[in-house]
CHARMM internal coordinates of N, CA and C (Angstrom, degrees):
IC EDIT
DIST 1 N 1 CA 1.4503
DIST 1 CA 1 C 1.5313
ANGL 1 N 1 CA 1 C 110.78
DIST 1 C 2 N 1.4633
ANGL 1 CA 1 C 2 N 121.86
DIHE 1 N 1 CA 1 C 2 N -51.67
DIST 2 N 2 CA 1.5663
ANGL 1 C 2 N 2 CA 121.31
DIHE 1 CA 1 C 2 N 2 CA 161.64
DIST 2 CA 2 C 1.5502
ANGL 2 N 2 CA 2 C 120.58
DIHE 1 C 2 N 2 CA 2 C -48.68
DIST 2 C 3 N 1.0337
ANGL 2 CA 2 C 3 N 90.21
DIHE 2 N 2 CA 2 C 3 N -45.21
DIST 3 N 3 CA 1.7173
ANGL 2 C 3 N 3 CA 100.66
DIHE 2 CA 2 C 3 N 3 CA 173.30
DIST 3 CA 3 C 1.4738
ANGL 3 N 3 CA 3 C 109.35
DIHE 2 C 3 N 3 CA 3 C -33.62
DIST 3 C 4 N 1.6168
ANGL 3 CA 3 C 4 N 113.02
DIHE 3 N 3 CA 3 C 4 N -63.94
DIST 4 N 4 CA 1.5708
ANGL 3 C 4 N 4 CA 120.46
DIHE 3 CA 3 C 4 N 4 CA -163.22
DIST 4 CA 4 C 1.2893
ANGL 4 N 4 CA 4 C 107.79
DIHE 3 C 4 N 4 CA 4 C -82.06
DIST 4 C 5 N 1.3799
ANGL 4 CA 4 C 5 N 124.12
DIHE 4 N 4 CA 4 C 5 N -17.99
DIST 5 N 5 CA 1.7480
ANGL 4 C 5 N 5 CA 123.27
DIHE 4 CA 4 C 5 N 5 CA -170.48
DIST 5 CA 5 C 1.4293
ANGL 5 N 5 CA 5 C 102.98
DIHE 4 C 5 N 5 CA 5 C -104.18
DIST 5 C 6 N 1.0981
ANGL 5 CA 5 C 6 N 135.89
DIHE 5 N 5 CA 5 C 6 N -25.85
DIST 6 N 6 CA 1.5481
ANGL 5 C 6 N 6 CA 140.71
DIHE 5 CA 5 C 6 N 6 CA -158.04
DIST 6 CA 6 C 1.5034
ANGL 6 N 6 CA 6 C 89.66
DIHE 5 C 6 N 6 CA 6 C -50.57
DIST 6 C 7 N 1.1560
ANGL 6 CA 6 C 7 N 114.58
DIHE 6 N 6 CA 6 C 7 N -92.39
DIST 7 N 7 CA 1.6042
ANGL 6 C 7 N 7 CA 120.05
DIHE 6 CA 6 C 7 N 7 CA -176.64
DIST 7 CA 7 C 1.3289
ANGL 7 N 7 CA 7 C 117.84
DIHE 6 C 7 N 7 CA 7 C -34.92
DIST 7 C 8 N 1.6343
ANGL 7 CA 7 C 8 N 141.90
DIHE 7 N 7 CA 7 C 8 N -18.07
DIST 8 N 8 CA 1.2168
ANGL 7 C 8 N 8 CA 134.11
DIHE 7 CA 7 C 8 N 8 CA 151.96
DIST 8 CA 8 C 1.2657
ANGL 8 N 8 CA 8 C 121.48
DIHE 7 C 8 N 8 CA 8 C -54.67
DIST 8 C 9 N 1.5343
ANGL 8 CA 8 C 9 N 110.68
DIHE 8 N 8 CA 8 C 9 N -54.30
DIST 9 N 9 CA 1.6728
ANGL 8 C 9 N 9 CA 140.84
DIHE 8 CA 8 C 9 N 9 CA -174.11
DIST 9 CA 9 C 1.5325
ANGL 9 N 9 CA 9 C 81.73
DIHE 8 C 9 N 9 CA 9 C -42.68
DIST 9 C 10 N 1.2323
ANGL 9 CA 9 C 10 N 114.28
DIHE 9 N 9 CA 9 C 10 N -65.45
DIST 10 N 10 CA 1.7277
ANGL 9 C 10 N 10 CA 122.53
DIHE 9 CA 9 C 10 N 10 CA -167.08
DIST 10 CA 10 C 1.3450
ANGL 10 N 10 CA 10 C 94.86
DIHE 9 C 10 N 10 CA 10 C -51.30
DIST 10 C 11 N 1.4370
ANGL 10 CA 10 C 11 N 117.60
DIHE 10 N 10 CA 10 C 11 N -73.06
DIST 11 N 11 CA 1.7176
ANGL 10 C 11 N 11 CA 103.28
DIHE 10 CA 10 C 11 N 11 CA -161.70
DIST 11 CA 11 C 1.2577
ANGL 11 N 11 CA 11 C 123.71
DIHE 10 C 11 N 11 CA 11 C -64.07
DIST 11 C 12 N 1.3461
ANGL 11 CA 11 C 12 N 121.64
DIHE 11 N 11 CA 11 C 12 N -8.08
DIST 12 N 12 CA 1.5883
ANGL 11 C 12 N 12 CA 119.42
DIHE 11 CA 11 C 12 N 12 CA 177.04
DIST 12 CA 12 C 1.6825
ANGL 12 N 12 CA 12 C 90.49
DIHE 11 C 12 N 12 CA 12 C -95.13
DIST 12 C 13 N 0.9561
ANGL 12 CA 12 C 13 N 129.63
DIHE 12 N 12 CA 12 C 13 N -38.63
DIST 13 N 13 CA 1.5330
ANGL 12 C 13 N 13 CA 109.70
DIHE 12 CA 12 C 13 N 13 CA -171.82
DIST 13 CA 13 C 1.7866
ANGL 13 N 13 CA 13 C 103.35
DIHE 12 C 13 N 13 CA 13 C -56.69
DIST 13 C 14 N 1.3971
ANGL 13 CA 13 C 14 N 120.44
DIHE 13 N 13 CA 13 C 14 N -41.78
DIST 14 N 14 CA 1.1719
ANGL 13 C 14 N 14 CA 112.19
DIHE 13 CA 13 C 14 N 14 CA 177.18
DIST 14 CA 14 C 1.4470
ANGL 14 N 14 CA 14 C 122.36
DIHE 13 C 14 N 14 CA 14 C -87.33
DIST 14 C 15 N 1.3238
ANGL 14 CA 14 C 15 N 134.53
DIHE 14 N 14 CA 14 C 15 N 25.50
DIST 15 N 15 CA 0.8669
ANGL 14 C 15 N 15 CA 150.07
DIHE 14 CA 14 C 15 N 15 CA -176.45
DIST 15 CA 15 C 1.6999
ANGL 15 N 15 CA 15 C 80.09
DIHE 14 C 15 N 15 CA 15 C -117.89
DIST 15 C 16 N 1.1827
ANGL 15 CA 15 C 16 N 140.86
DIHE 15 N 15 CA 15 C 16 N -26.13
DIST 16 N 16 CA 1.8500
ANGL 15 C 16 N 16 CA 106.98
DIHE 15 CA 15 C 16 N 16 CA -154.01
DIST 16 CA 16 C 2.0492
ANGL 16 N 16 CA 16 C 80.71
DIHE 15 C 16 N 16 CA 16 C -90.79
DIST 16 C 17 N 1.6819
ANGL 16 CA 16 C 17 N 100.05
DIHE 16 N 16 CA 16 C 17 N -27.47
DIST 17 N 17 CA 1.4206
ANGL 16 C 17 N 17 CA 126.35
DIHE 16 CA 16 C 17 N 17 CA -158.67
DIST 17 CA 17 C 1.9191
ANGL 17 N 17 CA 17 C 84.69
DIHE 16 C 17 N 17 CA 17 C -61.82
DIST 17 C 18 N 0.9286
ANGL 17 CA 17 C 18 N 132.24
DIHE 17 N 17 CA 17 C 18 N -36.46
DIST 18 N 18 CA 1.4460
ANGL 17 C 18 N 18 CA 136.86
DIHE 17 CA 17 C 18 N 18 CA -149.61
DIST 18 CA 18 C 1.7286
ANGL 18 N 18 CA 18 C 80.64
DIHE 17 C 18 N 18 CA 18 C -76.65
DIST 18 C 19 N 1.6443
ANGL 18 CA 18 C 19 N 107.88
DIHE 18 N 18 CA 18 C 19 N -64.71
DIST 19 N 19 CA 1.3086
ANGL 18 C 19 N 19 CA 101.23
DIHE 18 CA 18 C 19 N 19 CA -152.47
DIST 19 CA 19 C 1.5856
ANGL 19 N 19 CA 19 C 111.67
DIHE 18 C 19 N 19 CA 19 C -63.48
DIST 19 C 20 N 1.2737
ANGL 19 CA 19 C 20 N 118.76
DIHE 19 N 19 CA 19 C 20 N -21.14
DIST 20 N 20 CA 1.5201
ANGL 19 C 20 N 20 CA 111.81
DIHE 19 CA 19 C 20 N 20 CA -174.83
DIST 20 CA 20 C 1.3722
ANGL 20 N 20 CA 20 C 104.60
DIHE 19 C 20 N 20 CA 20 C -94.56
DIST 20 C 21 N 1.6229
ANGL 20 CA 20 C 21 N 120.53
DIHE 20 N 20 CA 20 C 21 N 5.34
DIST 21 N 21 CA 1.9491
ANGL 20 C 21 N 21 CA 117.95
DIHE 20 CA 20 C 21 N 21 CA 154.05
DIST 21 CA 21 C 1.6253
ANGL 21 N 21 CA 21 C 104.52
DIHE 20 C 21 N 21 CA 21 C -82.71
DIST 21 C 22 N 1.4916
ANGL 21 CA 21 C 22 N 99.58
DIHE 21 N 21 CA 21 C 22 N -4.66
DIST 22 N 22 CA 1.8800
ANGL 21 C 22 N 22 CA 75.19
DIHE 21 CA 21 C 22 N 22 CA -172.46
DIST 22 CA 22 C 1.6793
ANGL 22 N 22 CA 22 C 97.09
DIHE 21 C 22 N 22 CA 22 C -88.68
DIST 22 C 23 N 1.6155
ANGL 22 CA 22 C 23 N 105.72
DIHE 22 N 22 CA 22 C 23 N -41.04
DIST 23 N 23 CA 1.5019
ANGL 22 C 23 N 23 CA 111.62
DIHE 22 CA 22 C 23 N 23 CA -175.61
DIST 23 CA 23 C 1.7382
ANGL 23 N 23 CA 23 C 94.60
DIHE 22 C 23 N 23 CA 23 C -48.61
DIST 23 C 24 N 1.0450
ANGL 23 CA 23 C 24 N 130.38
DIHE 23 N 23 CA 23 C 24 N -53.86
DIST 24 N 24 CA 1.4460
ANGL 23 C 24 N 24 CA 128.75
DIHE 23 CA 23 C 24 N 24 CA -162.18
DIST 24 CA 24 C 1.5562
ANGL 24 N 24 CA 24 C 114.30
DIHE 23 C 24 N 24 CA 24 C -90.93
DIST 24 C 25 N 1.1904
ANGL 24 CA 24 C 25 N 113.37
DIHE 24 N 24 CA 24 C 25 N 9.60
DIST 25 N 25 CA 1.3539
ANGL 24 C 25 N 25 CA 125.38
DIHE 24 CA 24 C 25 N 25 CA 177.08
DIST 25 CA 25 C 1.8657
ANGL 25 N 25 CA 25 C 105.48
DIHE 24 C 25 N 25 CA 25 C 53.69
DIST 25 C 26 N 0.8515
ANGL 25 CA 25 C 26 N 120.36
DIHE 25 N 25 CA 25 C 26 N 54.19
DIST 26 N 26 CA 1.6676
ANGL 25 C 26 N 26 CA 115.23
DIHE 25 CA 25 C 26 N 26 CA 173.76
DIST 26 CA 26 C 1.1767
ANGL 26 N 26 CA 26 C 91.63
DIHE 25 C 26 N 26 CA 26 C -109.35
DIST 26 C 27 N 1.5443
ANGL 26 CA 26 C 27 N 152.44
DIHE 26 N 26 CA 26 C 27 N 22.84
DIST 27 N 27 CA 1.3939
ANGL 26 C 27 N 27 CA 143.48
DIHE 26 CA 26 C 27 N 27 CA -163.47
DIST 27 CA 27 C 1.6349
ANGL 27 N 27 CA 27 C 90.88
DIHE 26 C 27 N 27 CA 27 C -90.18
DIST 27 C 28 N 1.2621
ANGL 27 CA 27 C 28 N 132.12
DIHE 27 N 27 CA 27 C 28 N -20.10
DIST 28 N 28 CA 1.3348
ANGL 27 C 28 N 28 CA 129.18
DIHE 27 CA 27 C 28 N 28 CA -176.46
DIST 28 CA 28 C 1.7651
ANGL 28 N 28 CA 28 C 109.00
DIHE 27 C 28 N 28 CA 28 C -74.86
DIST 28 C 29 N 1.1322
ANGL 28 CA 28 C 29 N 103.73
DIHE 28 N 28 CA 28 C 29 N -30.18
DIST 29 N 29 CA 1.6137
ANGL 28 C 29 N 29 CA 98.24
DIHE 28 CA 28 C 29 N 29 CA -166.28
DIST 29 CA 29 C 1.6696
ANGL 29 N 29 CA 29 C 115.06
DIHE 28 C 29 N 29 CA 29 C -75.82
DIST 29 C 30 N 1.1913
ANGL 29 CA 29 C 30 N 123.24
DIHE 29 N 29 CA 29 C 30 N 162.20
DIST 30 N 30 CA 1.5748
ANGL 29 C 30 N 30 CA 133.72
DIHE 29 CA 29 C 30 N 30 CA -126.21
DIST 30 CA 30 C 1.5040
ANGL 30 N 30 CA 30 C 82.50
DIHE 29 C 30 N 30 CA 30 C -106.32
DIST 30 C 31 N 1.4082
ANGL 30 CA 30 C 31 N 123.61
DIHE 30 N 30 CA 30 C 31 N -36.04
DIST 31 N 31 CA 1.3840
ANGL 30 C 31 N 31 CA 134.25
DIHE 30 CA 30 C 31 N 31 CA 167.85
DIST 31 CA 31 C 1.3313
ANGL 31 N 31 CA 31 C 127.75
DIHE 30 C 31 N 31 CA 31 C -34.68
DIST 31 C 32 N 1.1859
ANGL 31 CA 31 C 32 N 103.42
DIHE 31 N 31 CA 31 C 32 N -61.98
DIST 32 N 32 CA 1.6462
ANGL 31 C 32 N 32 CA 140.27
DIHE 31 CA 31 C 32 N 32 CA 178.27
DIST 32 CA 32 C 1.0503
ANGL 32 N 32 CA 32 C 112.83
DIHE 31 C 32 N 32 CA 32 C -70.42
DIST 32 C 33 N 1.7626
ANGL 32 CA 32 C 33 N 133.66
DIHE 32 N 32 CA 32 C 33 N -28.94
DIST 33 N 33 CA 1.2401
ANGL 32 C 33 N 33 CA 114.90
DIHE 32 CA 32 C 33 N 33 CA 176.56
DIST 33 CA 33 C 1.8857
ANGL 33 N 33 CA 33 C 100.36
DIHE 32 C 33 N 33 CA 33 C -101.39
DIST 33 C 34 N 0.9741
ANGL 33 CA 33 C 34 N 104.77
DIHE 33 N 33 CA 33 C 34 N -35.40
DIST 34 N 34 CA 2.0472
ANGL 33 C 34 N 34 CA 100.56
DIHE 33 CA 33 C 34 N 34 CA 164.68
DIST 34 CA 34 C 1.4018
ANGL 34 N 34 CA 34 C 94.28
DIHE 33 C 34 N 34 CA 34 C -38.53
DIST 34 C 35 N 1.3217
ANGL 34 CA 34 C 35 N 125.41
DIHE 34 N 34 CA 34 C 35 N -78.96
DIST 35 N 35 CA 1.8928
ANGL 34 C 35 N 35 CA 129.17
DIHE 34 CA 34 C 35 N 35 CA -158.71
DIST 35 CA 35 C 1.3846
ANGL 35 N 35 CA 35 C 95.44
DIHE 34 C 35 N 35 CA 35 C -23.55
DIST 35 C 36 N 1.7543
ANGL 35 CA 35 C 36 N 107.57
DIHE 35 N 35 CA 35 C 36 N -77.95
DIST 36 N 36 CA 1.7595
ANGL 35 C 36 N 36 CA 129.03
DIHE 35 CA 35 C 36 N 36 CA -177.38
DIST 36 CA 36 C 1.6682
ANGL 36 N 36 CA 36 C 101.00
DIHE 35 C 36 N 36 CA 36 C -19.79
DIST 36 C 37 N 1.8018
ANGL 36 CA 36 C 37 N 102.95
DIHE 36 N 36 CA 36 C 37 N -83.65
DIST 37 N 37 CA 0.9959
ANGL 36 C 37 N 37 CA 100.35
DIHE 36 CA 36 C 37 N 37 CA -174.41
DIST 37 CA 37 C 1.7468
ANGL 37 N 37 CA 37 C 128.51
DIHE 36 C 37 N 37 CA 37 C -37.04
DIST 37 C 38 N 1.2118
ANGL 37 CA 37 C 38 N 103.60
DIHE 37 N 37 CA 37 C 38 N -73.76
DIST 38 N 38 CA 1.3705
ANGL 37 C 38 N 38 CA 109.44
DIHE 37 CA 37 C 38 N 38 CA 170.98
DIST 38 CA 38 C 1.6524
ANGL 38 N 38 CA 38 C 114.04
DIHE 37 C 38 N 38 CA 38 C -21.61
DIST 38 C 39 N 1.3557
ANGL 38 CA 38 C 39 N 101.15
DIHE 38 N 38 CA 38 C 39 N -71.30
DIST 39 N 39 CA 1.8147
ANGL 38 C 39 N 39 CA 86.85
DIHE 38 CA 38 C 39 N 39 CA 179.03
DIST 39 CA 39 C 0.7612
ANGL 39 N 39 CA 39 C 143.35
DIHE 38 C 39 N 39 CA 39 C -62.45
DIST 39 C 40 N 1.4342
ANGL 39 CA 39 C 40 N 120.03
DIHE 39 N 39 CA 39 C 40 N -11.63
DIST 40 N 40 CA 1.8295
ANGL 39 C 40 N 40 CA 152.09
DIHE 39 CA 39 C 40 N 40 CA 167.72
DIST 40 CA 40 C 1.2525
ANGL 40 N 40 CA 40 C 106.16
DIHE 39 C 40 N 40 CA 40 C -60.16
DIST 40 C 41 N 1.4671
ANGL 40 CA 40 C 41 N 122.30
DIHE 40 N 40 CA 40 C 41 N -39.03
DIST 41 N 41 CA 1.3999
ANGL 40 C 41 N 41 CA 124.50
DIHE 40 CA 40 C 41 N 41 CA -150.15
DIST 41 CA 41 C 1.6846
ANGL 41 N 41 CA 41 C 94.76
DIHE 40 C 41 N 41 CA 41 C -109.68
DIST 41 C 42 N 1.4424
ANGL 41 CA 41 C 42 N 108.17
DIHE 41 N 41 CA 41 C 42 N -20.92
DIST 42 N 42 CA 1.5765
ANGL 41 C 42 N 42 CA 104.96
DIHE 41 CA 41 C 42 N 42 CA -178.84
DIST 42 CA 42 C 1.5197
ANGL 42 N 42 CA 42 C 113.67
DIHE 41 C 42 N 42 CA 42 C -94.36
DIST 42 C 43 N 1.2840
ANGL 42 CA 42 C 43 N 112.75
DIHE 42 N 42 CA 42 C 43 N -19.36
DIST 43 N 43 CA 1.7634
ANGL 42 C 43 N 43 CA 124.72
DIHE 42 CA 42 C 43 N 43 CA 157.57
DIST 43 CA 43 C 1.6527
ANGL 43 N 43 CA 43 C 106.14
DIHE 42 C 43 N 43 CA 43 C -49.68
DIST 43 C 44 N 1.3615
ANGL 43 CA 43 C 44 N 118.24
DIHE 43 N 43 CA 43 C 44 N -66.84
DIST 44 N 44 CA 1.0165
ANGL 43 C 44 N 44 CA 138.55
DIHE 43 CA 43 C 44 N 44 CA -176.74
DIST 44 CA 44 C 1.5433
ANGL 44 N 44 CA 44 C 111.87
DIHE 43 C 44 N 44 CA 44 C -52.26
DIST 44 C 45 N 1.5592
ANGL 44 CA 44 C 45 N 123.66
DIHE 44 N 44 CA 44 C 45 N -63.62
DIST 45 N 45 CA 1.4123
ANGL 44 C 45 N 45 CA 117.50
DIHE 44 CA 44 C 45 N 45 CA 177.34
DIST 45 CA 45 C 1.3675
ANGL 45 N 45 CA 45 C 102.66
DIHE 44 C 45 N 45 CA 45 C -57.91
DIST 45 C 46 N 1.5042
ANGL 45 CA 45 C 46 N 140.40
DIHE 45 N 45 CA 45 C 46 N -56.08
DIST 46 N 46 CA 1.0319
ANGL 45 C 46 N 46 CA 150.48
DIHE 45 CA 45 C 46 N 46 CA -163.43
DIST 46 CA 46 C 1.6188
ANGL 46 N 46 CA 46 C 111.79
DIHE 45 C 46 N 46 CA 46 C -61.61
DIST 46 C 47 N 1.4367
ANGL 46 CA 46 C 47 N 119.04
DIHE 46 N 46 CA 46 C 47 N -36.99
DIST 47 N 47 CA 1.7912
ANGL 46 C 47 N 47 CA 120.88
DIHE 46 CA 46 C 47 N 47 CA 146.79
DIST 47 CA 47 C 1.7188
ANGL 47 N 47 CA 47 C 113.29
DIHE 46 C 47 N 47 CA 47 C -59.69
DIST 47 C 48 N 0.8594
ANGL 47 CA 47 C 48 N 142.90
DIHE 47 N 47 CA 47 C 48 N -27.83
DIST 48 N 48 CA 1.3504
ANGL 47 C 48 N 48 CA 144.30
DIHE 47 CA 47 C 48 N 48 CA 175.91
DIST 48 CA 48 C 1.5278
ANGL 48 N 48 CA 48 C 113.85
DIHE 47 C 48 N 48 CA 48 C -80.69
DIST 48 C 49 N 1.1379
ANGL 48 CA 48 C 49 N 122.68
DIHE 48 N 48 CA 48 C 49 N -12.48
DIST 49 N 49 CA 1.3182
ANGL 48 C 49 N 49 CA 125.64
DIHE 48 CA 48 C 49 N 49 CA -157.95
DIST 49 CA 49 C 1.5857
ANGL 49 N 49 CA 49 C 99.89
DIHE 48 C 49 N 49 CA 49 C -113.29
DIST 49 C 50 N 1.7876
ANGL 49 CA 49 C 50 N 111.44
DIHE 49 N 49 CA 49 C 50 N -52.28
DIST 50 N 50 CA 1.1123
ANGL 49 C 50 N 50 CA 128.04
DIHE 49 CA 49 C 50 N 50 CA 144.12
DIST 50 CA 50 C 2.0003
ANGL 50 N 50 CA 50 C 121.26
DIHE 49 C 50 N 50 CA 50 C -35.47
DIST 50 C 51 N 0.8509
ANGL 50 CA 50 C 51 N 117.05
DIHE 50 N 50 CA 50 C 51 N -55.35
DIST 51 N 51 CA 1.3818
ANGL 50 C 51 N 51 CA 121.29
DIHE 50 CA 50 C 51 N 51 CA 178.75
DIST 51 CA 51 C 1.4584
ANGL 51 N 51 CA 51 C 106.92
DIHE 50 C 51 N 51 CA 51 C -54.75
DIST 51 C 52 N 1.5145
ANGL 51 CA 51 C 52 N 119.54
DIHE 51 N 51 CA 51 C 52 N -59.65
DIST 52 N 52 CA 1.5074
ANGL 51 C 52 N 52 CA 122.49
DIHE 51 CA 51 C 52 N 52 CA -175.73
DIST 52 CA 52 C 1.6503
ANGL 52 N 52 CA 52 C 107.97
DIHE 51 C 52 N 52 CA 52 C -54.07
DIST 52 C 53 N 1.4051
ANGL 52 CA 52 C 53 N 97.69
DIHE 52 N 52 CA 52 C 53 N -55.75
DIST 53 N 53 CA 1.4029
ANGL 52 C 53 N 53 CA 96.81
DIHE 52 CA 52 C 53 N 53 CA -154.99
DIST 53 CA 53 C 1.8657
ANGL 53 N 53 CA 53 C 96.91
DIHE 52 C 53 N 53 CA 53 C -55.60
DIST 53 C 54 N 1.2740
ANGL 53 CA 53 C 54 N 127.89
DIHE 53 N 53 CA 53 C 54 N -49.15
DIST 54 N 54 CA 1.1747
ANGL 53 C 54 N 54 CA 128.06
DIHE 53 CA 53 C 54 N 54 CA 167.38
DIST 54 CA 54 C 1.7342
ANGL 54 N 54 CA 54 C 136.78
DIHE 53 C 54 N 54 CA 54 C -23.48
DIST 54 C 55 N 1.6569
ANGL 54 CA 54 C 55 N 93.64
DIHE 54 N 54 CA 54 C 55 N -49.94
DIST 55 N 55 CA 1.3828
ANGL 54 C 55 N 55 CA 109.86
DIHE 54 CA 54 C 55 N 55 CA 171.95
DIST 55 CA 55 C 1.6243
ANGL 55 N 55 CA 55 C 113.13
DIHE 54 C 55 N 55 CA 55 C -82.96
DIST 55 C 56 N 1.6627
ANGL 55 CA 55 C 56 N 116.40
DIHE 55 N 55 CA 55 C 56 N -5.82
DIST 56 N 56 CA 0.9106
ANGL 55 C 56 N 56 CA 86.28
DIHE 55 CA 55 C 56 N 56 CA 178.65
DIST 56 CA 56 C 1.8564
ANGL 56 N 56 CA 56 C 111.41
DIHE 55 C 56 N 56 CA 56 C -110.32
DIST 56 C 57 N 1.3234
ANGL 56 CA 56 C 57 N 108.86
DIHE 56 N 56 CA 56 C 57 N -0.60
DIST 57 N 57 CA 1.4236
ANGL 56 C 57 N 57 CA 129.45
DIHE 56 CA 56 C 57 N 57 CA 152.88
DIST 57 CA 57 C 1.2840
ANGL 57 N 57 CA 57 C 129.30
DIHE 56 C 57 N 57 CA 57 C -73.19
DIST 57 C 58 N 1.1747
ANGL 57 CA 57 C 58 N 131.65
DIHE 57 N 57 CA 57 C 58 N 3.08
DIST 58 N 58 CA 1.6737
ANGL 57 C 58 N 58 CA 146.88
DIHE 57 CA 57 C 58 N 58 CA -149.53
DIST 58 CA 58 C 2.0737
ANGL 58 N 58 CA 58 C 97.22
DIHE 57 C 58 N 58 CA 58 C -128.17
END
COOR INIT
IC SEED 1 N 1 CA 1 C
IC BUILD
């Protein structure tokens, strides 16, 4: 069950993290958009990886 949500948990935490860089204006720093990215892209591999292994157990 952690397995499949972990990487959400992540992207909404940086999603709440996004909105209080905009209130504080850190949305510019080089930091802050790596974090974003990064968890965007590990939601994403981590649905793809999830999907296979599924179809190929199903």
């Amino acid at each position: 069950m952690y397995a499949m949500s972990g990487p959400y948990v992540l992207l909404a935490a940086i999603a709440v993290a996004l909105l209080v860089a905009v209130n504080r204006d850190l949305i510019s720093t080089f930091q802050f958009r790596l974090m974003m990215i990064g968890a965007g892209v590990l939601a994403l591999v981590w649905t793809i990886f999830l999907g296979a292994v599924w179809q190929e157990y199903r």
